[in-house]
C-alpha positions in Angstrom: 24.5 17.1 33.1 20.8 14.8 31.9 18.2 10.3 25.5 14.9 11.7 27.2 7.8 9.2 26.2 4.6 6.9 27.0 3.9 6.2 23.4 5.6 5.6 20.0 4.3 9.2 18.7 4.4 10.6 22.0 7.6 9.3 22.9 9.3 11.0 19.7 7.5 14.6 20.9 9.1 13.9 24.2 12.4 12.3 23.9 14.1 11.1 27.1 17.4 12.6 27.5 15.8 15.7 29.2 17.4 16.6 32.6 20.4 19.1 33.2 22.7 17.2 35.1 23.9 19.4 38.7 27.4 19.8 38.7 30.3 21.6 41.3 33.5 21.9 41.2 34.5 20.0 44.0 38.5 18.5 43.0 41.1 21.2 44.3 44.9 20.2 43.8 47.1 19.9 46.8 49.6 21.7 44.5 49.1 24.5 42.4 52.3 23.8 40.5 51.1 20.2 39.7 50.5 20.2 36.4 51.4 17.4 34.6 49.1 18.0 31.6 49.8 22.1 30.3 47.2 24.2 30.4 45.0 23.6 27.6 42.7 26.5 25.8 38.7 25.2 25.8 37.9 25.3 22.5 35.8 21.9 21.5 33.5 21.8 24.0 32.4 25.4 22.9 32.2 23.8 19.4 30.1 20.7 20.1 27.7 23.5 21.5 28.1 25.0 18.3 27.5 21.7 16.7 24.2 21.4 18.6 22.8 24.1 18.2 23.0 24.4 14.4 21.7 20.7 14.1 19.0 22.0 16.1 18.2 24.8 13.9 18.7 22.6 11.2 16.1 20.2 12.4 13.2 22.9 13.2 13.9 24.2 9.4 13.6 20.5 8.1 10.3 20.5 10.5 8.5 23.1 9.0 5.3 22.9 11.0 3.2 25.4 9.1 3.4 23.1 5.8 3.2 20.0 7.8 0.9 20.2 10.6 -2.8 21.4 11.3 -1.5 24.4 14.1 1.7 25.4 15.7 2.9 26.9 18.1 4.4 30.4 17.7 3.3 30.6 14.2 5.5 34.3 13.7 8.7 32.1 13.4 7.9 30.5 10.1 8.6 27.4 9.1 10.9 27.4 12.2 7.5 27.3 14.5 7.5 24.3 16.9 4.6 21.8 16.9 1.6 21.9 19.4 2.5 22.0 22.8 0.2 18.5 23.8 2.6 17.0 20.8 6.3 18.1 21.8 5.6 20.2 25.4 9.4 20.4 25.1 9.1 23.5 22.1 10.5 21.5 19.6 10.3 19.1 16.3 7.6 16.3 15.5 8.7 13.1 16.2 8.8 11.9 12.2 11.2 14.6 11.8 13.4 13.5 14.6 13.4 10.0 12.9 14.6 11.6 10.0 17.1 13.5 11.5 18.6 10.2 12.6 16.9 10.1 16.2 17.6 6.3 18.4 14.6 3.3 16.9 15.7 0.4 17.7 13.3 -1.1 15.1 15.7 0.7 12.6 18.9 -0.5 14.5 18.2 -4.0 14.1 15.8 -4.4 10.9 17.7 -2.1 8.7 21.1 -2.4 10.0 20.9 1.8 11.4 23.5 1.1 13.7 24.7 5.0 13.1 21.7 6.1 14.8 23.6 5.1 17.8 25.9 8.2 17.7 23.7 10.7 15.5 21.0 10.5 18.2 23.6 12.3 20.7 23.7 15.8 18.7 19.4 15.7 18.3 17.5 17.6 20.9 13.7 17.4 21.4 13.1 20.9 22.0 14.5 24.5 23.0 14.2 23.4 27.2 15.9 20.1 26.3 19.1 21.8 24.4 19.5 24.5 26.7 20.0 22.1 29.5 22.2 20.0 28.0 24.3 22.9 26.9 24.5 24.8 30.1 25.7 21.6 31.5 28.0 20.6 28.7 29.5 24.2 29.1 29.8 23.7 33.0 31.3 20.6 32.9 33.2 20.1 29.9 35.9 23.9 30.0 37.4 22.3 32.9 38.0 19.2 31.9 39.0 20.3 28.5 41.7 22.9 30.3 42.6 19.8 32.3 43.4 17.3 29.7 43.1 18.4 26.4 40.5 18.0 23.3 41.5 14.2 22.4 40.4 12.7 25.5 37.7 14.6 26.6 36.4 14.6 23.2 36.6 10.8 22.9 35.4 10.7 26.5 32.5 12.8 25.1 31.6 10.2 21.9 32.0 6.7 23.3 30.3 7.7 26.6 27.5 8.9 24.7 27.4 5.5 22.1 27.7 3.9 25.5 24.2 5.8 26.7 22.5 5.7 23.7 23.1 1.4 23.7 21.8 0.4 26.7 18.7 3.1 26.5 19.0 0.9 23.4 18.5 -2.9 25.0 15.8 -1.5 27.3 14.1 1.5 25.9 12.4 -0.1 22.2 9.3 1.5 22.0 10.0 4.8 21.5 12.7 6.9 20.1 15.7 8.5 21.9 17.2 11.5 21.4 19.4 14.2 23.8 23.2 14.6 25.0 22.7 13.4 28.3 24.1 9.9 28.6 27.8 11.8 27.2 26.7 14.8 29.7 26.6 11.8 32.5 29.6 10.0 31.3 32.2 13.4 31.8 30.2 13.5 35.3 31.4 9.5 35.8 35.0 10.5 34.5 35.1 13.4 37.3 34.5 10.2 39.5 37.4 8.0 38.5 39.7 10.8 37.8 39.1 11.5 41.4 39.7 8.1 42.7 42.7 7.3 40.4 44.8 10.7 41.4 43.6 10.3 44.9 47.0 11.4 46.1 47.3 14.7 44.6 44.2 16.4 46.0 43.7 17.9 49.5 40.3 17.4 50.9 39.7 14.1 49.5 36.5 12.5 51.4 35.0 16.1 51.1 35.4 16.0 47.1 34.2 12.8 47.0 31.2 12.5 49.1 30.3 16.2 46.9 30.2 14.7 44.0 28.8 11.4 44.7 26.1 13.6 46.0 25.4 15.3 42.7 25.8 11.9 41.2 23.0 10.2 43.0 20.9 13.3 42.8 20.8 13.3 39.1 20.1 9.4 38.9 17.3 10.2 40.8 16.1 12.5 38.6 15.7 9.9 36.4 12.9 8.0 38.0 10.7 10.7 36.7 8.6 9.8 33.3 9.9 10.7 30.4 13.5 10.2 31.4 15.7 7.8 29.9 17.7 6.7 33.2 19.0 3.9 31.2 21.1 6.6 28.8 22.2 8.6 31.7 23.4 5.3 33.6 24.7 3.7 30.6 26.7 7.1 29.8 27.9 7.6 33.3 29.5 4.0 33.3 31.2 4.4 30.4 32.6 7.7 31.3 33.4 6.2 34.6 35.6 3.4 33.2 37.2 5.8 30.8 38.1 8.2 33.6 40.7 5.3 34.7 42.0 5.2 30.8 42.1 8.9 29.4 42.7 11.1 32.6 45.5 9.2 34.5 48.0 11.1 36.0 51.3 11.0 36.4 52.9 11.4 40.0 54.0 14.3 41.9 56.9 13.3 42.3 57.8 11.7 39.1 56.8 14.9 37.5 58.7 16.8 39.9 62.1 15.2 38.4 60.9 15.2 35.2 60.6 19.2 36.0 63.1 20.2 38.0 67.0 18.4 37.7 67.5 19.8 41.1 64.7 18.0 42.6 66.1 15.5 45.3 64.1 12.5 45.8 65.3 9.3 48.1 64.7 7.1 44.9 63.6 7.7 41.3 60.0 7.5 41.1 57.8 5.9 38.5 55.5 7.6 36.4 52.5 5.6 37.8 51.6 3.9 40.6 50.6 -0.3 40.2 47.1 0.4 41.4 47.0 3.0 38.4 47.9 0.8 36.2 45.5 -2.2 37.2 42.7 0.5 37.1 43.9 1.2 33.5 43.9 -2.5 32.4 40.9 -3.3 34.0 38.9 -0.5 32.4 40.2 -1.4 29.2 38.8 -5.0 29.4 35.1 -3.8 30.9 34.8 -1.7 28.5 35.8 -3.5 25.0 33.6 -6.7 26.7 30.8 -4.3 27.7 30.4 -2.7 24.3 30.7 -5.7 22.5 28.4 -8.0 24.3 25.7 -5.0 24.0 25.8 -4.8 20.7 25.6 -8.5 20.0 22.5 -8.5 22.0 21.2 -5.7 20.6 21.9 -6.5 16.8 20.2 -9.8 17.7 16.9 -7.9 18.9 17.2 -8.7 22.3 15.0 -6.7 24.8 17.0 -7.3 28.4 13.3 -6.3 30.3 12.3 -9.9 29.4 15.3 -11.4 31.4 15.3 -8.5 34.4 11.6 -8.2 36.1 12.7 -5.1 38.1 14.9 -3.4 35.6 12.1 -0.9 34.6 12.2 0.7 38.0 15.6 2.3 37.1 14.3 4.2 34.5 11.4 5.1 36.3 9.0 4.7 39.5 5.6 4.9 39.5 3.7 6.6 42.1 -0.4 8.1 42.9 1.1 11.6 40.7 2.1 9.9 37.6 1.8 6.4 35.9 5.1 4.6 33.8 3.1 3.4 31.9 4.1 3.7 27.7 1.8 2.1 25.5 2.3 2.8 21.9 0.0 5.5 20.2 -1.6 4.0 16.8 -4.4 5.7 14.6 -6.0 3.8 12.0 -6.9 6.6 9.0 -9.6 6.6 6.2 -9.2 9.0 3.2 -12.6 10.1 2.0 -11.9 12.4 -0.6 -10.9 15.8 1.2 -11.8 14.1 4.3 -9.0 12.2 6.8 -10.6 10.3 9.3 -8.6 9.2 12.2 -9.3 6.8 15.4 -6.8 7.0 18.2 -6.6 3.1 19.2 -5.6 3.5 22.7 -8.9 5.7 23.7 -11.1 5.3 21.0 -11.4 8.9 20.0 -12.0 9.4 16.7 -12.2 12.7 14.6 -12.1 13.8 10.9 -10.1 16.3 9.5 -10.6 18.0 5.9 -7.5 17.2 4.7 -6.3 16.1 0.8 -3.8 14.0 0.4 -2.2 14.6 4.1 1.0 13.8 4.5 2.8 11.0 6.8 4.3 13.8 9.4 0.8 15.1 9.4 -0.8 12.2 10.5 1.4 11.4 12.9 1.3 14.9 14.4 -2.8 14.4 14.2 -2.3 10.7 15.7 -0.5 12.3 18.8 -2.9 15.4 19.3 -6.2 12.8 19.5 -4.6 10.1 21.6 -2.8 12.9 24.2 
């Protein structure tokens, strides 16, 4: 169900937020006839797909490679073409036109009071892999919960857990810019948690459901250890969604709704609608959250980076080993115009090359920048 980059160029190429999240249906009801939500019919998860996809096309149009880049790759789709493959390996935009787009910068979040970029960076998508993960999984995961409990909750489930994602990639990740689904992909997968735990009593094989999906749980965390994953999104997401889990997709109980149901229903006493460790659950939720969210973004507003208080933090996001390094240092060129000449020198490596080039523009560059200094 998985905001997914070494460099500031690079990073925008290859956004974090790029794993598809493993999911199962693993919560059967004890009773069939237990259904104190109606049957709902899935139709906004299909549409936030829609949504996607559209800002996607949107984006590679806005892109336009051939007009704003030295060579693309599958030059036959016109100005829908996505940039080299050592830019954006992820067949996608440029990183300037993700920015535009409104794609996560921190920089922008703070200096020029972008705070929106917070939620627009959750319908963005680096490239044609990176969507089609995220939509398979949104598709997986988010019918059934849809049919379950309606569009309102799973559709504010979808939003805040994905805010939630895209601020705490925010307080760690400042680098680089952020774009991708997958922290509101993780929080549904966190809400499939709690709902589990706070309607324990309605479902038969309990321990089995629950060690199952803690299972796929773990094993998508661990998929962000990987480079070029923004763990911090997918764990930010996943609490959020977890927390909210205990708010939007309470349950009433069986028997309660049996009475409610059926007149004729005999019951030794009348039964209330929740139990008290329900509603604890709910409250406590409620106050994690609104606390949560609103000491993140004081830190954040306040350009705080958390690394510099929490050594080891770094490691969540990702572990480096002898097959690839974690390392993310920016990617800057310095540029001389000479004429019809653009010379360019990569200052990470050194590398410098010219380019006959008049009056090149800014995505250009950039696109240039991130070629020489891969």
């Amino acid at each position: 169900m998985g905001r997914d980059a070494p460099s500031d160029i690079e990073s925008k190429a290859q956004p974090r937020r790029c794993d598809r999240p493993m999911t199962s249906s693993v919560l059967p009801y004890s009773n069939r006839e237990f259904r104190p939500f109606r049957k709902w019919f899935p139709w906004l998860i299909p549409s936030f797909v829609v949504v996607n996809v559209v800002v996607f096309v949107i984006t590679m149009g806005i892109n336009n490679c051939p007009k704003n880049s030295v060579s693309c790759l599958a030059p036959f789709l016109g100005r829908f073409s996505f940039q080299p493959f050592k830019e954006n390996p992820l067949l996608g935009p440029s990183s300037s036109t993700l920015q535009k787009m409104g794609a996560l910068d921190v920089s922008k979040v703070v200096h020029e009071h972008q705070a929106w970029r917070l939620i627009t960076c959750i319908w963005l998508h680096a490239g044609v892999f990176h969507i089609l993960a995220n939509m398979l999984s949104l598709l997986f995961i988010g019918i059934r919960l849809e049919q379950e409990f309606g569009f309102v909750r799973i559709g504010l489930l979808y939003l805040i857990s994905g805010f939630g994602g895209s601020l705490l990639s925010a307080l760690f990740i400042q680098s680089s810019i952020s774009v991708g689904a997958s922290g509101a992909l993780f929080g549904l997968l966190g809400s499939m948690l709690s709902e589990l735990i706070t309607n324990w009593t309605i479902y038969v094989n309990k321990f089995a459901a629950l060690l199952t999906l803690i299972f796929i749980i773990i094993a998508n965390l661990a998929v962000g250890i990987l480079p070029h994953v923004d763990n911090f999104a997918h764990i930010g997401g996943f609490s959020s969604g977890f927390l909210l889990g205990f708010v939007f997709l309470i349950r009433p109980q069986f028997g309660w709704a049996s009475q409610r149901s059926n007149p004729q229903y005999s019951a030794p006493s009348i039964k209330p609608k929740h139990k008290i460790y329900q509603y604890v659950l709910w409250i406590l939720s409620l106050i994690l959250l609104f606390v949560g969210f609103t000491v993140g973004l004081v830190m954040l507003l306040r350009g705080m980076n958390v690394n510099d208080h929490c050594s080891w933090c770094h490691y969540l996001t990702c572990v480096p080993t002898s097959k690839w390094s974690c390392k993310s240092g920016q990617m800057y060129c310095m540029s001389r115009q000479n004429g019809g000449r653009l010379n360019l020198t990569c200052q990470s490596n050194g590398k410098s090359q010219t380019y006959q080039l008049l009056n090149p523009s800014d995505s250009q560059i950039s696109t240039l920048c991130a070629e020489l200094c891969s």
